[in-house]
Backbone of each chain as ProteinMPNN parsed JSONL, in Angstrom:
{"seq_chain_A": "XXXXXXXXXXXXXXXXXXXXXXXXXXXXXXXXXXXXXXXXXXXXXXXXXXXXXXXXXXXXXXXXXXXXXXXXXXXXXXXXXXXXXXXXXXXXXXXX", "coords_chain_A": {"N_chain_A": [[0.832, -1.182, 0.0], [0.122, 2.512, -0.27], [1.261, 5.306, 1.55], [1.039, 8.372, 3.0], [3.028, 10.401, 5.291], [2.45, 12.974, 7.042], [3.769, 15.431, 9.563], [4.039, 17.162, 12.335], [5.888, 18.733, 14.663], [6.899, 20.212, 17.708], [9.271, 22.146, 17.982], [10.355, 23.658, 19.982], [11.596, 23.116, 22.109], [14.725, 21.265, 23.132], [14.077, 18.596, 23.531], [12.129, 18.515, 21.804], [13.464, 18.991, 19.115], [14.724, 16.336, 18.96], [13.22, 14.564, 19.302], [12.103, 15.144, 16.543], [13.714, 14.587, 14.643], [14.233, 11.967, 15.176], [11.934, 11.186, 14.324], [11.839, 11.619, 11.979], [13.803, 9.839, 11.246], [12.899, 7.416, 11.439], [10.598, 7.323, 9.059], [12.456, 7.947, 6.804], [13.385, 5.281, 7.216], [11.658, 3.286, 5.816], [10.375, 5.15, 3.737], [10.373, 8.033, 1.345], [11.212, 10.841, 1.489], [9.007, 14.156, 0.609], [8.418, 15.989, 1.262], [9.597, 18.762, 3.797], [8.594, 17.653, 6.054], [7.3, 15.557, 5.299], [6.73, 12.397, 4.013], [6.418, 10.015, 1.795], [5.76, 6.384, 1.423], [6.009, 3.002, 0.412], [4.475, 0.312, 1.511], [3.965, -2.87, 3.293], [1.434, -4.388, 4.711], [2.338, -5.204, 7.582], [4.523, -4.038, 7.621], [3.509, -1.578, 7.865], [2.701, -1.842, 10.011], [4.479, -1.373, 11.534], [5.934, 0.563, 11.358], [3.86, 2.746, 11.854], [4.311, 1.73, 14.339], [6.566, 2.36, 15.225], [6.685, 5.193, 15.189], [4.847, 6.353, 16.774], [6.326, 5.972, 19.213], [7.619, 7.956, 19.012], [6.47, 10.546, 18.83], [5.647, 13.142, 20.596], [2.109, 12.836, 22.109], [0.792, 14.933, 23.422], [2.056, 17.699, 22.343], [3.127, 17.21, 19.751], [1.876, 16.648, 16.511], [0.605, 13.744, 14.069], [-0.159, 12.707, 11.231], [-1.447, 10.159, 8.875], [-1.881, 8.825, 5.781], [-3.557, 6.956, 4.12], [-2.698, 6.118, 0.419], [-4.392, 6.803, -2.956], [-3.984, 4.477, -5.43], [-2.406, 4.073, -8.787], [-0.066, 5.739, -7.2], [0.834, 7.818, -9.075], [-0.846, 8.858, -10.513], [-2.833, 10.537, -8.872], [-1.492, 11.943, -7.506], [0.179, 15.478, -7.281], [2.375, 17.419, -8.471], [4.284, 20.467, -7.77], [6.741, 22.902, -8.209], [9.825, 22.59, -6.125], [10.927, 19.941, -6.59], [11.443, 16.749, -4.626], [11.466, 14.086, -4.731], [12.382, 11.085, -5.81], [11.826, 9.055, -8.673], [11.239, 5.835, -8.146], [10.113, 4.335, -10.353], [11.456, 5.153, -12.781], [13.275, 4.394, -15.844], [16.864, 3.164, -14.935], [19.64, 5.688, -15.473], [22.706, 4.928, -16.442]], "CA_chain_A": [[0.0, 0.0, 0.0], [0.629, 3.61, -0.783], [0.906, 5.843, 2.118], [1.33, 9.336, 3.142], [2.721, 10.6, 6.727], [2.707, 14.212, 7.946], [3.784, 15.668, 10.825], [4.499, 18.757, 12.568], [6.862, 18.158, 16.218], [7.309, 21.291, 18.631], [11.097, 22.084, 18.076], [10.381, 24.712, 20.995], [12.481, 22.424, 23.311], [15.868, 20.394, 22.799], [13.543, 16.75, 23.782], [11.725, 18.0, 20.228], [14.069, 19.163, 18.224], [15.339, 15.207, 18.901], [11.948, 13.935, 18.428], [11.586, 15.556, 14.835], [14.985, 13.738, 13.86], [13.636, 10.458, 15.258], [10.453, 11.012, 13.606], [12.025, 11.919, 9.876], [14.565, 8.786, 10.727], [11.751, 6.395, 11.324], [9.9, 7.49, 7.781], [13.603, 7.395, 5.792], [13.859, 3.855, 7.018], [10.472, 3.185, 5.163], [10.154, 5.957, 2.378], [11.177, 9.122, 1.221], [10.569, 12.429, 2.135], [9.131, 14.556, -0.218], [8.551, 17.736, 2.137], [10.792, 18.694, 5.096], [7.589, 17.419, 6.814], [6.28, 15.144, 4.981], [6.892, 11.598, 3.349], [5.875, 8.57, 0.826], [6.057, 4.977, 2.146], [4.821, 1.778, -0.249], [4.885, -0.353, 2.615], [2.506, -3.753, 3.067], [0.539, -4.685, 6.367], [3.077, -6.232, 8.344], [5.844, -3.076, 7.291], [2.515, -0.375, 7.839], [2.091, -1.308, 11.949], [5.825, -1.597, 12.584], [5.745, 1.851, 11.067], [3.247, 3.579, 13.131], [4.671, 1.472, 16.333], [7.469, 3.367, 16.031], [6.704, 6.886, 15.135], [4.129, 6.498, 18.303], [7.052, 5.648, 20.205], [8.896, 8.91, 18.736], [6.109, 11.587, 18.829], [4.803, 13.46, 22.053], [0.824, 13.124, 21.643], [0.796, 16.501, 23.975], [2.227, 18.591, 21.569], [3.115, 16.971, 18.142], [0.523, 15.885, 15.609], [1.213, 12.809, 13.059], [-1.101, 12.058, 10.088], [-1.023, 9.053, 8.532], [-3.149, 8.921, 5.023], [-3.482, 5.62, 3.079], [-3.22, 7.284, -0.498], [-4.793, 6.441, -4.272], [-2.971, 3.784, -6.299], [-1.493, 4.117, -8.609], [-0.073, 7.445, -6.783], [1.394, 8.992, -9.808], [-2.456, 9.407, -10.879], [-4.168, 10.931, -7.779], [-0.438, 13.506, -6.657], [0.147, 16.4, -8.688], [3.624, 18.614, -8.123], [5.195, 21.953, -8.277], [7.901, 23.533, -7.631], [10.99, 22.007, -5.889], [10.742, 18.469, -6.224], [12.809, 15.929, -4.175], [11.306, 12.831, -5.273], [12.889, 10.252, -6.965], [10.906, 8.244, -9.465], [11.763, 4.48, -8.735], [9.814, 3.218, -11.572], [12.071, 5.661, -13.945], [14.708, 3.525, -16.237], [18.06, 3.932, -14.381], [20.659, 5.252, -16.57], [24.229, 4.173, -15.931]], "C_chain_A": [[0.876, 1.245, 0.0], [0.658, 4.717, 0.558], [1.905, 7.372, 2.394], [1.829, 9.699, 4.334], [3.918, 12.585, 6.784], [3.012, 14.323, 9.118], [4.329, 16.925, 11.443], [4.755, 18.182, 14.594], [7.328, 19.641, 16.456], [8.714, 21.249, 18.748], [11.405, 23.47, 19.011], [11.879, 24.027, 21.731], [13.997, 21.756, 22.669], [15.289, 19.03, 21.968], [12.811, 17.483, 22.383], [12.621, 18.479, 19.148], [14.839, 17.251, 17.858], [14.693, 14.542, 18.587], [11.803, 14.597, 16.779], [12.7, 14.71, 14.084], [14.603, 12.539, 14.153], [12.59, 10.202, 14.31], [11.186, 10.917, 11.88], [12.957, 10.457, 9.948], [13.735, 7.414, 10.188], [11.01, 6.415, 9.77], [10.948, 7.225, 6.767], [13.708, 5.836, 5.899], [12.431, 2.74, 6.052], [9.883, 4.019, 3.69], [10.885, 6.499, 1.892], [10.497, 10.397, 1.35], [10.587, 13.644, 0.882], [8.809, 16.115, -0.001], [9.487, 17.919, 3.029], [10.089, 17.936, 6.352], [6.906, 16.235, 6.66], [7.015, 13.749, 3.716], [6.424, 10.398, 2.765], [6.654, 7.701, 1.148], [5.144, 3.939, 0.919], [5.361, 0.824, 0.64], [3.703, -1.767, 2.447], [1.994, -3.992, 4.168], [1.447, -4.094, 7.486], [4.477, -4.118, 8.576], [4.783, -1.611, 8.42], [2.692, -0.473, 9.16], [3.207, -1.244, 12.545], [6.111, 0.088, 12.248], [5.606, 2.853, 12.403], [3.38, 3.173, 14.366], [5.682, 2.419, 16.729], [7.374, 4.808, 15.923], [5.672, 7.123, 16.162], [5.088, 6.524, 19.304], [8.226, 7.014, 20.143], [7.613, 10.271, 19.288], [5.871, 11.997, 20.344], [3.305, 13.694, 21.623], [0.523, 14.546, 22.533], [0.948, 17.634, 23.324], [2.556, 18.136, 20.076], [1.696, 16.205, 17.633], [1.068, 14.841, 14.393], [-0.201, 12.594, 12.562], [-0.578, 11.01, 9.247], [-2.433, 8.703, 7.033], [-2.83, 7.522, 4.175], [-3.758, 6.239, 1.603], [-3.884, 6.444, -1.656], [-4.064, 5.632, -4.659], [-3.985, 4.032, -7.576], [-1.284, 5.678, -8.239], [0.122, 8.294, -7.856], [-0.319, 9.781, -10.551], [-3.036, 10.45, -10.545], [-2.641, 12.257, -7.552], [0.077, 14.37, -8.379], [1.487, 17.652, -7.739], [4.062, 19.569, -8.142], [5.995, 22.112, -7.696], [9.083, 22.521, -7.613], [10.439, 20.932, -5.717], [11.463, 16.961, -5.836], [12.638, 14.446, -4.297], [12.211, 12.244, -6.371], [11.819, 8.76, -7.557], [11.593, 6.506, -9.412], [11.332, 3.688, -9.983], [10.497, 3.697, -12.765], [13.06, 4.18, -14.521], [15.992, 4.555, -15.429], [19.21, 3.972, -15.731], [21.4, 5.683, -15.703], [25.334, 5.5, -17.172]], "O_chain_A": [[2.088, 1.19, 0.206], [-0.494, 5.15, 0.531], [3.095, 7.499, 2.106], [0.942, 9.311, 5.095], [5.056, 13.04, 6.672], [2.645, 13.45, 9.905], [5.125, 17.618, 10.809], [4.052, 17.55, 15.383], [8.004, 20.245, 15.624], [9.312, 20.463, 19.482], [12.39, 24.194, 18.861], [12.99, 24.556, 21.76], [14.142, 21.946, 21.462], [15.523, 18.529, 20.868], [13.029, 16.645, 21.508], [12.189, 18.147, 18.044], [15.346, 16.958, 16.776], [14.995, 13.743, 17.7], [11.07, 13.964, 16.02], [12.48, 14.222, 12.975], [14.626, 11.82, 13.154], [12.433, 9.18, 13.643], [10.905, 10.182, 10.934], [12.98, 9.816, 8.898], [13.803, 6.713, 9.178], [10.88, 5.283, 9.305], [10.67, 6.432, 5.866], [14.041, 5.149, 4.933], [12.557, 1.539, 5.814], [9.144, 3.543, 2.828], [12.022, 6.056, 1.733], [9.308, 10.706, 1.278], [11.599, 14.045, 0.308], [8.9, 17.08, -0.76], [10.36, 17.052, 3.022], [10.684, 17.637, 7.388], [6.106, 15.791, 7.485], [7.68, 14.088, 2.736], [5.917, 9.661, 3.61], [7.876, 7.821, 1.241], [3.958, 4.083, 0.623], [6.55, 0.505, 0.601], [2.765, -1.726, 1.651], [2.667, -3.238, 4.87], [1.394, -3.017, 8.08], [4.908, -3.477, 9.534], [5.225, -0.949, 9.359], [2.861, 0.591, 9.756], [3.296, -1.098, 13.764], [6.569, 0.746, 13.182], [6.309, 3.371, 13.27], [2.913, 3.74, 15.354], [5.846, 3.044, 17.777], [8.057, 5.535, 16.644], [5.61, 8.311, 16.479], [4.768, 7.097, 20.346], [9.243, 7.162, 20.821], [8.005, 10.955, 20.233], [5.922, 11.135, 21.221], [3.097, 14.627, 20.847], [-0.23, 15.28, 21.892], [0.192, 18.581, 23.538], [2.132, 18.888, 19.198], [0.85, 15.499, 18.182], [2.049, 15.25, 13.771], [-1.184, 12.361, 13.266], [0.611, 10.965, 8.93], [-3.609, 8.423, 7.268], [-1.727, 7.29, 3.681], [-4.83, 6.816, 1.419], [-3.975, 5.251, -1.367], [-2.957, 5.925, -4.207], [-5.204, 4.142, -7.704], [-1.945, 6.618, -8.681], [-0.305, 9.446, -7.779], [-0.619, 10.919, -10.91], [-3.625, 11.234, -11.288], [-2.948, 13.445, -7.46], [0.222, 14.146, -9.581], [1.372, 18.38, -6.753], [4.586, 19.526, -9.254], [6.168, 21.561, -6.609], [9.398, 21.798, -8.558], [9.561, 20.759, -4.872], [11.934, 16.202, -6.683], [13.54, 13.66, -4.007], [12.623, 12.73, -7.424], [11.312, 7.825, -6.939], [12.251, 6.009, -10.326], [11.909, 2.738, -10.511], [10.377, 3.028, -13.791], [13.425, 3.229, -13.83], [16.148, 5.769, -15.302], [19.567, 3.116, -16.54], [21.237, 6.383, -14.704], [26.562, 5.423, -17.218]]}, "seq_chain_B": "XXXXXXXXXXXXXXXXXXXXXXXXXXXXXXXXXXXXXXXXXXXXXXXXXXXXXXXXXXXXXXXXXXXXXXXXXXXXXXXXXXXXXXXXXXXXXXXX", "coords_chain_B": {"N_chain_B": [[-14.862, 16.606, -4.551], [-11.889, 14.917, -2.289], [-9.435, 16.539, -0.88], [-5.679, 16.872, -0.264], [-3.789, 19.016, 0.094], [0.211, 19.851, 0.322], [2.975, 21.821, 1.322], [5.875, 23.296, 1.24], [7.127, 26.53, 1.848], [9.598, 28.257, 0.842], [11.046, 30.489, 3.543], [13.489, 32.046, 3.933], [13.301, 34.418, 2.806], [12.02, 37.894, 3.389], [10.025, 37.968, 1.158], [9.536, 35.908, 0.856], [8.407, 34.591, 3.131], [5.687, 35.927, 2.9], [4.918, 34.899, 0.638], [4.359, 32.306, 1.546], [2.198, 33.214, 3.989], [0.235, 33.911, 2.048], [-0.341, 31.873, 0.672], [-1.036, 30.332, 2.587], [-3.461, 31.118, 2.998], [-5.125, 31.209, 0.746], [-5.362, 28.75, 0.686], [-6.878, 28.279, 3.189], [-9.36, 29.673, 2.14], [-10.505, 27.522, 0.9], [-10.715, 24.96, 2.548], [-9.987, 23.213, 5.437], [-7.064, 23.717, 8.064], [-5.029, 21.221, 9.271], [-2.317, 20.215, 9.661], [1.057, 22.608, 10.207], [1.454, 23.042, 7.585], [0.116, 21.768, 5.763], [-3.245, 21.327, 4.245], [-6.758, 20.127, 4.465], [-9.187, 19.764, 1.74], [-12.41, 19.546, 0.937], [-13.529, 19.74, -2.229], [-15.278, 20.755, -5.51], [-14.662, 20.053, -9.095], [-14.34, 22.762, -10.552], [-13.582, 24.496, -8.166], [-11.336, 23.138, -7.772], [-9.92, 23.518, -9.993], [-9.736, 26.175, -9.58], [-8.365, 26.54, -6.859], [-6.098, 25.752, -7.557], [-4.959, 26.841, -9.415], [-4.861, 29.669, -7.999], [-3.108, 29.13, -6.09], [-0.841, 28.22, -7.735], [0.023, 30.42, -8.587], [0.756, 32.089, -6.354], [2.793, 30.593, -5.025], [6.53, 30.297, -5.62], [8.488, 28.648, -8.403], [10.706, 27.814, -8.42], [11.876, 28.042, -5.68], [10.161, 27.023, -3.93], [7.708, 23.858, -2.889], [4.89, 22.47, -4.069], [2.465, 19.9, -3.112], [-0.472, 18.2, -4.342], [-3.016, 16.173, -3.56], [-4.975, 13.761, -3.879], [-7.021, 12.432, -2.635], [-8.108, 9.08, -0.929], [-11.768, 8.393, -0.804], [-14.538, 6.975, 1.761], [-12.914, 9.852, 3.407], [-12.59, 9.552, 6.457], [-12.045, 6.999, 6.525], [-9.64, 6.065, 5.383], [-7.288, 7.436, 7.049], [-5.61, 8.453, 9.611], [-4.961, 9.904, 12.701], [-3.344, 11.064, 15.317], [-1.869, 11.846, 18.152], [-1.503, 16.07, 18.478], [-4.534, 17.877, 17.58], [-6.272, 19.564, 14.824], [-8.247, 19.146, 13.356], [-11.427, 20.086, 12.551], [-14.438, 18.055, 12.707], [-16.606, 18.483, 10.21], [-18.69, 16.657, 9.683], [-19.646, 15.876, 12.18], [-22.523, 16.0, 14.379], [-23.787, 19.315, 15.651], [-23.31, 20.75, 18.412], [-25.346, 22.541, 20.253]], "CA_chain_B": [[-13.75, 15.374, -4.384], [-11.308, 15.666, -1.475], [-7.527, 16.548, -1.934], [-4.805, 17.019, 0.834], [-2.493, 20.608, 0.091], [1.04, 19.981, 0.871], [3.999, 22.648, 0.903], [7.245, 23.61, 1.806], [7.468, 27.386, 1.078], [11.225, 28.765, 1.987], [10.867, 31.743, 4.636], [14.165, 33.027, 4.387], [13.151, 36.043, 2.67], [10.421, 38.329, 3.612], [9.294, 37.21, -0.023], [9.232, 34.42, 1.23], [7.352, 34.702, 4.787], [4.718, 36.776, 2.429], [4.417, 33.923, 0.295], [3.999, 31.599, 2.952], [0.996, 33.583, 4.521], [-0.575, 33.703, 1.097], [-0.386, 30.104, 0.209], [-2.212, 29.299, 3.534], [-4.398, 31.997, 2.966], [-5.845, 30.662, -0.115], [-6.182, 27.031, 1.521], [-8.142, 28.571, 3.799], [-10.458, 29.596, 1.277], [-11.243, 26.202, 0.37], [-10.827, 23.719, 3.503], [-9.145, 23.304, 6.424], [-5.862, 23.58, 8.214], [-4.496, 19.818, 9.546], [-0.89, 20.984, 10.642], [1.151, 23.606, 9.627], [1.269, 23.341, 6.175], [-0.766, 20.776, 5.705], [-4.682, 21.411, 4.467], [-7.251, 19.357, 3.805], [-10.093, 20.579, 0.96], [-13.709, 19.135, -0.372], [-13.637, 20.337, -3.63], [-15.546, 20.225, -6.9], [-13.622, 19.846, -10.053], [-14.603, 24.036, -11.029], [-13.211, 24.793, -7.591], [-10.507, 22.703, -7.155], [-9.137, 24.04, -10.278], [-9.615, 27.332, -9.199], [-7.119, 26.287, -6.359], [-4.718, 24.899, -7.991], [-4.363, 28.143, -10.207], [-4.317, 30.519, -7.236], [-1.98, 28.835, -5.197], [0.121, 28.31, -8.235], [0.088, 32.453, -8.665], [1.356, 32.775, -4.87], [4.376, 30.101, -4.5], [8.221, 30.722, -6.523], [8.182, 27.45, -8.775], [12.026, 27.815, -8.174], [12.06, 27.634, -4.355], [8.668, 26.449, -2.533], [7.064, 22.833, -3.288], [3.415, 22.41, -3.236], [2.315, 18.601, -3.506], [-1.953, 18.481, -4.45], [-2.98, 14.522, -3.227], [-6.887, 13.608, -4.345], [-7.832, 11.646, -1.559], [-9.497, 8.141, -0.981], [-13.151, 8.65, 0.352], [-14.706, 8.599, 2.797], [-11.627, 9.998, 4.497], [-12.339, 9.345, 7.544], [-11.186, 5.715, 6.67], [-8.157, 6.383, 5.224], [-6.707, 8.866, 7.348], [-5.037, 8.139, 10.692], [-4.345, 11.15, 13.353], [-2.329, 11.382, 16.231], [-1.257, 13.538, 18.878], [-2.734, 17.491, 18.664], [-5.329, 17.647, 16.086], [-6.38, 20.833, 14.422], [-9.238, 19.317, 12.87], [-13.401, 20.164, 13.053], [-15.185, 17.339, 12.184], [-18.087, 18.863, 10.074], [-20.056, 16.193, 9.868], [-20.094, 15.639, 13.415], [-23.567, 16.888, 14.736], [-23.359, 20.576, 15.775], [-23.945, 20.838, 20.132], [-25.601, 23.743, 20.728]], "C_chain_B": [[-12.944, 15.973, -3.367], [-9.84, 15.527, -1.137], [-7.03, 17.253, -0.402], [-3.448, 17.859, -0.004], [-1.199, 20.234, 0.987], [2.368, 21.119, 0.912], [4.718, 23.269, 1.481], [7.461, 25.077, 1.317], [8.982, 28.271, 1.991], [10.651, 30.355, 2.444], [12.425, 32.091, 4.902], [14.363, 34.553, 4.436], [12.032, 36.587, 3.165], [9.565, 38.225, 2.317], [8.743, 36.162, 0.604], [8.245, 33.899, 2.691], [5.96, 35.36, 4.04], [4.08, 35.672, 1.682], [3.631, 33.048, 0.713], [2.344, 31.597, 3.705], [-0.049, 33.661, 2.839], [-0.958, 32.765, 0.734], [-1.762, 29.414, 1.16], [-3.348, 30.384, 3.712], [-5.874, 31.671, 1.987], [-6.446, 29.067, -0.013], [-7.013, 27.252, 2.322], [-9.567, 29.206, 3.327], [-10.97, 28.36, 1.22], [-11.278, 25.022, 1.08], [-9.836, 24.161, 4.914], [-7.574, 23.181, 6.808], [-6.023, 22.456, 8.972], [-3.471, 20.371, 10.793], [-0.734, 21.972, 9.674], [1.046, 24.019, 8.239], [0.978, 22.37, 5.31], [-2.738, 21.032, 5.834], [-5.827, 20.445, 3.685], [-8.656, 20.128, 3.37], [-11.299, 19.8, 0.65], [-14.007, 20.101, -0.803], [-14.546, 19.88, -4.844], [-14.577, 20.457, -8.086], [-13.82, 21.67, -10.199], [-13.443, 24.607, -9.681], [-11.505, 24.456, -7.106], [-9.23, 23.167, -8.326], [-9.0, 25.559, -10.273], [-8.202, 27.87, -7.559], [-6.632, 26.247, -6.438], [-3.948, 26.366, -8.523], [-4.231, 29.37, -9.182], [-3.066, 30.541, -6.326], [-0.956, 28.993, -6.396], [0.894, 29.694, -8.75], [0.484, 32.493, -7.555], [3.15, 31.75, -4.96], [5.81, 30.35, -6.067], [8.387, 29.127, -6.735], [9.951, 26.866, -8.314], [12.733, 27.48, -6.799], [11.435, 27.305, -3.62], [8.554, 25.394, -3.403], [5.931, 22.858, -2.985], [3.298, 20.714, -3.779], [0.916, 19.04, -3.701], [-1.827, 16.687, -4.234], [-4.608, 14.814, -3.737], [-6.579, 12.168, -3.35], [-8.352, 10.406, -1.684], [-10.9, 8.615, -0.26], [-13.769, 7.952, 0.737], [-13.417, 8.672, 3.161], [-11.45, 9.596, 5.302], [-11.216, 7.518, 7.71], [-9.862, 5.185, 6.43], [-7.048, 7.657, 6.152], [-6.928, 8.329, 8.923], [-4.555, 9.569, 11.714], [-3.853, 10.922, 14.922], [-2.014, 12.503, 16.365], [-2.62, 14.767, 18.59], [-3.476, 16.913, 17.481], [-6.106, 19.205, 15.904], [-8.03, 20.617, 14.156], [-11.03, 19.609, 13.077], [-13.435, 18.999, 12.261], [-16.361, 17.715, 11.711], [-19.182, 17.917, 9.92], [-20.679, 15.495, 10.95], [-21.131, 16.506, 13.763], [-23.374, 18.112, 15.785], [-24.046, 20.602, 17.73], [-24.248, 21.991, 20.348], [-25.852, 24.578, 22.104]], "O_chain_B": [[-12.974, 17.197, -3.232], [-9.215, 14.467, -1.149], [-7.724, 17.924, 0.362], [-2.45, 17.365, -0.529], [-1.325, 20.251, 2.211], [2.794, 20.946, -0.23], [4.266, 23.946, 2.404], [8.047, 25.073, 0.234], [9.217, 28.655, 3.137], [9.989, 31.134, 1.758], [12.702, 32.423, 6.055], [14.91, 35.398, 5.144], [11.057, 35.873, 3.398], [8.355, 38.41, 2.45], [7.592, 35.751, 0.75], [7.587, 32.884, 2.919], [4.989, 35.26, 4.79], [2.903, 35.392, 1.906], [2.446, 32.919, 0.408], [1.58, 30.658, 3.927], [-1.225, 33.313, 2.943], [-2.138, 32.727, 0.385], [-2.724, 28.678, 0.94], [-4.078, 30.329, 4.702], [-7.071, 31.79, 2.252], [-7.451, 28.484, -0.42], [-8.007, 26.526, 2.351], [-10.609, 29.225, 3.982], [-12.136, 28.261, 1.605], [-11.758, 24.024, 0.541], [-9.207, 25.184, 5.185], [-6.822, 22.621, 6.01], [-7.128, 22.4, 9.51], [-3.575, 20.716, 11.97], [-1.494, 22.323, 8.771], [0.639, 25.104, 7.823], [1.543, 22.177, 4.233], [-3.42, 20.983, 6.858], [-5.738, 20.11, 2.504], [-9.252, 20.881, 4.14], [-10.982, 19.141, -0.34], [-14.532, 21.099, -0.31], [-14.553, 18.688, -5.15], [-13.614, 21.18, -7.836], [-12.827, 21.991, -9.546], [-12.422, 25.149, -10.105], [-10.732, 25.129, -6.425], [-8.039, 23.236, -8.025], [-8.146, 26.102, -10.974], [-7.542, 28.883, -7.328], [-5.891, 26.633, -5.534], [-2.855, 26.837, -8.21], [-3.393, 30.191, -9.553], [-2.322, 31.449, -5.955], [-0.125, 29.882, -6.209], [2.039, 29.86, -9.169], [0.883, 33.657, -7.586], [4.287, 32.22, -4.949], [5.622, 30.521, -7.271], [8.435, 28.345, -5.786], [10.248, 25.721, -7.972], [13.795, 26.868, -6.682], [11.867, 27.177, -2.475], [9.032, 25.509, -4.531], [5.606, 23.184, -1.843], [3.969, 20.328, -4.736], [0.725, 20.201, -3.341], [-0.864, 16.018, -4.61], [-5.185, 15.89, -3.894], [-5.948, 11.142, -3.601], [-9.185, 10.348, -2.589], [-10.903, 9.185, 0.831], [-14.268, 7.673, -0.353], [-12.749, 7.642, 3.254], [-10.339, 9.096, 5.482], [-10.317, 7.096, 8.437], [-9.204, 4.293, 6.964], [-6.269, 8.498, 5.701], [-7.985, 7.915, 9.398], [-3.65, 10.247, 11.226], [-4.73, 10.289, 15.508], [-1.864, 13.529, 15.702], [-3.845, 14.666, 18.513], [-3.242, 15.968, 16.728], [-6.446, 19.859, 16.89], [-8.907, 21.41, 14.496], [-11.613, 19.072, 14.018], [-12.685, 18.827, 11.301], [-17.335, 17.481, 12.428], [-20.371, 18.226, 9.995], [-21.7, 14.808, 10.942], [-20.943, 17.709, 13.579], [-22.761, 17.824, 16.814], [-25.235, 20.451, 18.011], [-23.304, 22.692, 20.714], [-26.071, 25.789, 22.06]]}, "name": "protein", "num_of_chains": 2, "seq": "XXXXXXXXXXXXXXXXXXXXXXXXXXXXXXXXXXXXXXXXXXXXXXXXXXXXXXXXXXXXXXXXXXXXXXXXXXXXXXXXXXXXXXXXXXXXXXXXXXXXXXXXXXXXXXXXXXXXXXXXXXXXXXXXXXXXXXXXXXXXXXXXXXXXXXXXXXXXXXXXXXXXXXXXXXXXXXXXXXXXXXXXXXXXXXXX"}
């Protein structure tokens, strides 16, 4: 499955400025980040709850917020881009 | 139809902080704020490209990203939240 995860982490403090780096590590080890905020995961069940076990285990529900959107397949359909774009297209041909 | 606004607009300049407030100015025309720069819209197709083309008149294609997502529906089933939450539920019945 195709999924989306936002999040916005209170970097008022030190403890979140450390949580926002936990949080973006947890999503790199699963996607890629295609905002400073914000990243694409094709993950399957099993990948999806080990996911959200750990970015529960990173956020503070007190002050950060995490969204988590299951998106359209196929995505390139349903997302539409501008601007700076830091995606990389795995289904492109790689040239060598 | 209902589409999830994403975007990174750089604030180093006061261009850029001006931008910024415009971008989420015009999302707030048409749906709600989520997190920070993160909004979610029900749109009709007339409206939604009336979005697309205002926002794309406010951000610098050169240094901000906007993502546009079209949604599964209902939302509510796709769409996972944690922690703060910004959102109204409008079609939760109104307590007077």
């Amino acid at each position: 499955m195709y999924i989306l995860i936002t999040y916005d982490v209170s970097t008022e403090s030190e403890a979140g400025k450390k949580r926002l780096r936990k949080v973006a590590q947890v999503c790199k080890d699963f996607g890629q980040r295609v905002q400073k905020s914000v990243f694409e995961c094709s993950v399957n069940e099993a990948q999806f709850e080990q996911l959200k076990h750990r970015l529960l285990q990173c956020i503070d529900e007190k002050s950060d917020s995490l969204r988590i959107y299951r998106l359209r397949e196929p995505p390139k359909k349903y997302i539409q881009e501008y601007g700076v774009n830091l995606t990389i297209d795995f289904d492109a041909p790689l040239v060598l």
